[in-house]
KEFIGU-887190 format. One record per residue: x, y, z of N, C-alpha, C in turn; residue in three letters. Coordinates in pm, 1 decimal, decimal comma. Example, Ala and Ser with C-alpha at 12.3 -4.5 7.8 and 13.67 -1.06 7.14 Angstrom:
% residues 2
+----------+----------+----------+----------+----------+----------+----------+----------+----------+------+
!      n_u !      n_v !      n_w !     ca_u !     ca_v !     ca_w !      c_u !      c_v !      c_w ! code !
+----------+----------+----------+----------+----------+----------+----------+----------+----------+------+
!   1319,0 !   -569,0 !    780,0 !   1230,0 !   -450,0 !    780,0 !   1320,0 !   -330,0 !    780,0 !  ALA !
!   1285,0 !   -225,0 !    708,0 !   1367,0 !   -106,0 !    714,0 !   1290,0 !      3,0 !    787,0 !  SER !
+----------+----------+----------+----------+----------+----------+----------+----------+----------+------+
END
This chain:
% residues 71
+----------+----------+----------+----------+----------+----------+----------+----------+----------+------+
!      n_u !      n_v !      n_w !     ca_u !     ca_v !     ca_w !      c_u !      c_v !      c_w ! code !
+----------+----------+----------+----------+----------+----------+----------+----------+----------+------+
!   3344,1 !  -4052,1 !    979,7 !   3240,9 !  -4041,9 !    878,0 !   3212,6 !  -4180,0 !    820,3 !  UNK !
!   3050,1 !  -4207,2 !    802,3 !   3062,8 !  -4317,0 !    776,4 !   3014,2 !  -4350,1 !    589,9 !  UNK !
!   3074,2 !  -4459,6 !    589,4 !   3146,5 !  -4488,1 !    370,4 !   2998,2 !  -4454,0 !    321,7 !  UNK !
!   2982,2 !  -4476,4 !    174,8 !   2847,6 !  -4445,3 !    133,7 !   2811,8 !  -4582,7 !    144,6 !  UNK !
!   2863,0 !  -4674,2 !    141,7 !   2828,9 !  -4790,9 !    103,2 !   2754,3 !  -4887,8 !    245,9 !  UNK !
!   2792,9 !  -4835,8 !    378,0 !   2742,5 !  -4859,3 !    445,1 !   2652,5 !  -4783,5 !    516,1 !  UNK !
!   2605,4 !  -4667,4 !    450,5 !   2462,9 !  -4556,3 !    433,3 !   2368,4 !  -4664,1 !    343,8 !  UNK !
!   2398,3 !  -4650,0 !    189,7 !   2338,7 !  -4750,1 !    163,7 !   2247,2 !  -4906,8 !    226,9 !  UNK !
!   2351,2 !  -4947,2 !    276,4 !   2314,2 !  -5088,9 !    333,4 !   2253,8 !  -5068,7 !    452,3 !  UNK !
!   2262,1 !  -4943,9 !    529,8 !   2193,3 !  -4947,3 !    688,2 !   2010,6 !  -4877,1 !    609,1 !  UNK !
!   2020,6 !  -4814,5 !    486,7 !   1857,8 !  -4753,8 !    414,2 !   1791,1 !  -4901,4 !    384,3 !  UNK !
!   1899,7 !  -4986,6 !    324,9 !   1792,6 !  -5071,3 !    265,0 !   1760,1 !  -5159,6 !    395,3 !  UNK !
!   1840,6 !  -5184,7 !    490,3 !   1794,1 !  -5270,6 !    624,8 !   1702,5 !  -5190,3 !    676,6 !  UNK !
!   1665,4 !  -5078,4 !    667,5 !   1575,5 !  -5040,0 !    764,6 !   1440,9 !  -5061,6 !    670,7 !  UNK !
!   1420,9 !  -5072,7 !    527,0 !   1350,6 !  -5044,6 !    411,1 !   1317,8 !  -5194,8 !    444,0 !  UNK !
!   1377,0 !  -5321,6 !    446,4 !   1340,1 !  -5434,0 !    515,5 !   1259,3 !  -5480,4 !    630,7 !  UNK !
!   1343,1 !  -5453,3 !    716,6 !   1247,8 !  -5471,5 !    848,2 !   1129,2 !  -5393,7 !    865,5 !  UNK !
!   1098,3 !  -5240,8 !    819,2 !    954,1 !  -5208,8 !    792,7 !    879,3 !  -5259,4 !    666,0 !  UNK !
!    957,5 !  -5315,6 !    572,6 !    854,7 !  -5382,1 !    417,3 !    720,9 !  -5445,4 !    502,0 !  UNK !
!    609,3 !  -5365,0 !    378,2 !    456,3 !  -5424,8 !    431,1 !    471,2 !  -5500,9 !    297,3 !  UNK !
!    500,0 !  -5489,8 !    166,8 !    430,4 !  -5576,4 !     34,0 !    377,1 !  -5664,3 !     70,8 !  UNK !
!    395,6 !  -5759,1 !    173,9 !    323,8 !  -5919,7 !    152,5 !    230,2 !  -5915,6 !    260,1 !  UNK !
!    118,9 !  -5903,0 !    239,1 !     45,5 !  -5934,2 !    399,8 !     81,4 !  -6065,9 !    402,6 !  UNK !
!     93,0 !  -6123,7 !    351,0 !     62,9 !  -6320,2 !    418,8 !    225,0 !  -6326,5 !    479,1 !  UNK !
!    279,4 !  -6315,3 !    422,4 !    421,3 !  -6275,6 !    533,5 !    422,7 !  -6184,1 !    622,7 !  UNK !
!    371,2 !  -6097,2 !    642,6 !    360,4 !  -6038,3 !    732,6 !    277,4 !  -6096,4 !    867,3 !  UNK !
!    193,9 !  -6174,8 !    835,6 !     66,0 !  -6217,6 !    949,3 !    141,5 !  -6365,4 !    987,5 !  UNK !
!    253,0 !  -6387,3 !    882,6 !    302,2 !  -6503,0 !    923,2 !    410,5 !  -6486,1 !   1014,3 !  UNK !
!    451,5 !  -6339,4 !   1022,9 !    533,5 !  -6277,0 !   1120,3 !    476,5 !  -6299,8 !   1256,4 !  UNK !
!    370,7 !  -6242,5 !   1229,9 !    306,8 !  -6191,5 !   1344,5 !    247,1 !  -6309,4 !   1406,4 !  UNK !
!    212,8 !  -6411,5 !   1382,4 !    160,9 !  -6538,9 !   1426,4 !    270,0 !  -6613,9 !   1503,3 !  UNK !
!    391,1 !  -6635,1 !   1409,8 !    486,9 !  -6692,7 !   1474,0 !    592,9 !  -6618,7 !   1622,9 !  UNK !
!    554,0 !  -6474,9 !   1631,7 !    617,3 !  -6360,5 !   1731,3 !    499,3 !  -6391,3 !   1864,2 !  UNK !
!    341,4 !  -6408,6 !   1819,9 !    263,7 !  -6415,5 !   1919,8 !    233,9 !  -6596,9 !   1973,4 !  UNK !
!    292,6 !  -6691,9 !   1908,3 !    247,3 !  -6815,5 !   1937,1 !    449,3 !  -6897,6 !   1972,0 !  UNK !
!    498,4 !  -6837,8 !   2054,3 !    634,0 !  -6911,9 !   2113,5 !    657,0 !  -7038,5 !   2148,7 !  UNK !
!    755,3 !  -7115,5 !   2108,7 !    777,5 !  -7245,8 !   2096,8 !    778,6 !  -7256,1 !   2263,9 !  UNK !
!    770,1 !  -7356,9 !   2345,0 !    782,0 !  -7400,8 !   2477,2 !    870,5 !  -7334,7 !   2540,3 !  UNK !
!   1011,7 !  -7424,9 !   2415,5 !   1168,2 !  -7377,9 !   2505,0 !   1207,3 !  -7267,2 !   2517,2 !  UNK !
!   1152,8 !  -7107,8 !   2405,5 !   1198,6 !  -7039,1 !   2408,4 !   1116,8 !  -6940,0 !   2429,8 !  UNK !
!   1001,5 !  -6979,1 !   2566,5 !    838,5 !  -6878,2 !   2552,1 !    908,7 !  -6771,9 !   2659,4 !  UNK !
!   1018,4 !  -6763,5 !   2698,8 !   1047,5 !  -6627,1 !   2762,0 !   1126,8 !  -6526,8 !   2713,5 !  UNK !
!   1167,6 !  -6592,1 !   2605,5 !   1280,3 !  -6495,7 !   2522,1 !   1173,5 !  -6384,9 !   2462,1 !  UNK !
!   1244,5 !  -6268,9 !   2370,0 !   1188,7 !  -6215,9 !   2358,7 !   1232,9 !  -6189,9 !   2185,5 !  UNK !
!   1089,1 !  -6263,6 !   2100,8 !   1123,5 !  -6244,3 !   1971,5 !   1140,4 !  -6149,7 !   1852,8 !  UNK !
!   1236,9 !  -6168,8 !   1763,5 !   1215,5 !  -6060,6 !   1696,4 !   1137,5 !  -6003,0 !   1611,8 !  UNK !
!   1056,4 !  -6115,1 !   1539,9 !    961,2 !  -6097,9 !   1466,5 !    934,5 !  -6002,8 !   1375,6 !  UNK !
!   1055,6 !  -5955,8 !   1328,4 !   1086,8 !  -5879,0 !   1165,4 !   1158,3 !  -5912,2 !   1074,3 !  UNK !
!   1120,2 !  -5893,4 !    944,8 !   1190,7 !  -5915,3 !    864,6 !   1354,0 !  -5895,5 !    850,0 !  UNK !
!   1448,3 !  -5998,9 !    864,0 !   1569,3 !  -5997,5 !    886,6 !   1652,3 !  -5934,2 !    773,4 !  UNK !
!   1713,7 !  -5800,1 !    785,2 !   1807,7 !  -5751,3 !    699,4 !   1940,4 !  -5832,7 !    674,1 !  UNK !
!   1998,4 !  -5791,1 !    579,1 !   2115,6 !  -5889,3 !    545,7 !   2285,4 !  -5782,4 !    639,6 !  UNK !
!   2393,3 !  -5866,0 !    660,1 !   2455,8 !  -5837,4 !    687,6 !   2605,8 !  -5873,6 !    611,3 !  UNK !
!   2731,5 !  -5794,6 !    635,5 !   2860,7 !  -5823,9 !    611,1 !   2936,6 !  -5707,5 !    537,9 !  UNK !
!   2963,8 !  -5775,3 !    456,6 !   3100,2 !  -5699,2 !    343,3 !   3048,3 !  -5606,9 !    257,4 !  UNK !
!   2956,2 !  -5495,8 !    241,3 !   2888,0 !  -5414,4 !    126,4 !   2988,5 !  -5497,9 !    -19,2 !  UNK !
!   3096,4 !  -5531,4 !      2,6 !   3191,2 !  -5505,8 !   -152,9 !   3182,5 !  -5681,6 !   -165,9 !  UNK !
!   3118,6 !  -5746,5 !    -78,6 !   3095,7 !  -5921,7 !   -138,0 !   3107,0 !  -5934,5 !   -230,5 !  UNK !
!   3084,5 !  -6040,7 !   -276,9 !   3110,1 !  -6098,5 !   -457,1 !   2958,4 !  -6210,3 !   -407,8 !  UNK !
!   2950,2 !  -6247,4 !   -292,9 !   2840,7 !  -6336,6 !   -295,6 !   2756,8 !  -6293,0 !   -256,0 !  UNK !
!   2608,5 !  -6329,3 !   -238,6 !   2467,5 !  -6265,4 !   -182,1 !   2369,1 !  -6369,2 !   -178,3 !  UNK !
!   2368,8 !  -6415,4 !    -46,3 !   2293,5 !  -6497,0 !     12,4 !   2173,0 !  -6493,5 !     71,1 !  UNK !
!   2044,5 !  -6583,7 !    -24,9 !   1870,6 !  -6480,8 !     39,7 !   1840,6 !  -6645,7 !    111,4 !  UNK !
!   1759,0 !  -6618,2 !    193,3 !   1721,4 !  -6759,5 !    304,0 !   1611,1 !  -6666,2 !    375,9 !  UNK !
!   1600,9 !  -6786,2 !    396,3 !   1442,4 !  -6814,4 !    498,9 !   1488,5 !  -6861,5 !    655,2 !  UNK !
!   1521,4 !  -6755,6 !    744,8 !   1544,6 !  -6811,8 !    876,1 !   1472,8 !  -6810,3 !    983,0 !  UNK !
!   1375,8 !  -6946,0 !    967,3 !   1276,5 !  -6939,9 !   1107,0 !   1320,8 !  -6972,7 !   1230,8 !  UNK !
!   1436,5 !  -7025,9 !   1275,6 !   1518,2 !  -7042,7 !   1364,5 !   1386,9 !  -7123,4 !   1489,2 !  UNK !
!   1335,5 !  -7058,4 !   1586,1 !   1269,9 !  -7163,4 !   1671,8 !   1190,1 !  -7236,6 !   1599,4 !  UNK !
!   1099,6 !  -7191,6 !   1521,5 !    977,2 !  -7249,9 !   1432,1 !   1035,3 !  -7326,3 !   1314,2 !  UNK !
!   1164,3 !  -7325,6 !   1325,7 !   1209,7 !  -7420,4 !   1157,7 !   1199,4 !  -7523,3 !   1180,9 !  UNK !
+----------+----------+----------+----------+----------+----------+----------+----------+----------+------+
END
């Protein structure tokens, strides 16, 4: 059975990766998923909003911006 706490954390990751609030983040999704850097034009991107991961019971909480090919 799985804890509440990681029920919790798998609602709000999914509540993430579908979030519409921002169109301009969103189209900035979608620009950077349809326009692939050289080195990595065969991979296959993810182009959603990245949920957070780890320890539900942390003490720390870390928010970032990870454009990874495009940074």
């Amino acid at each position: 059975m799985m804890h509440t706490d990681n029920l919790v954390l798998r609602e709000i990751s999914e509540r993430v990766i579908y979030c519409s609030l921002c169109p301009r983040l969103l189209s900035y999704i979608k620009q950077v998923g349809d326009s692939k850097v050289r080195r990595f034009i065969t991979e296959e991107y993810w182009a959603k909003p990245l949920p957070g991961f780890g320890d539900p019971k942390a003490q720390l909480f870390i928010i970032g911006l990870a454009p990874a090919a495009h940074g």
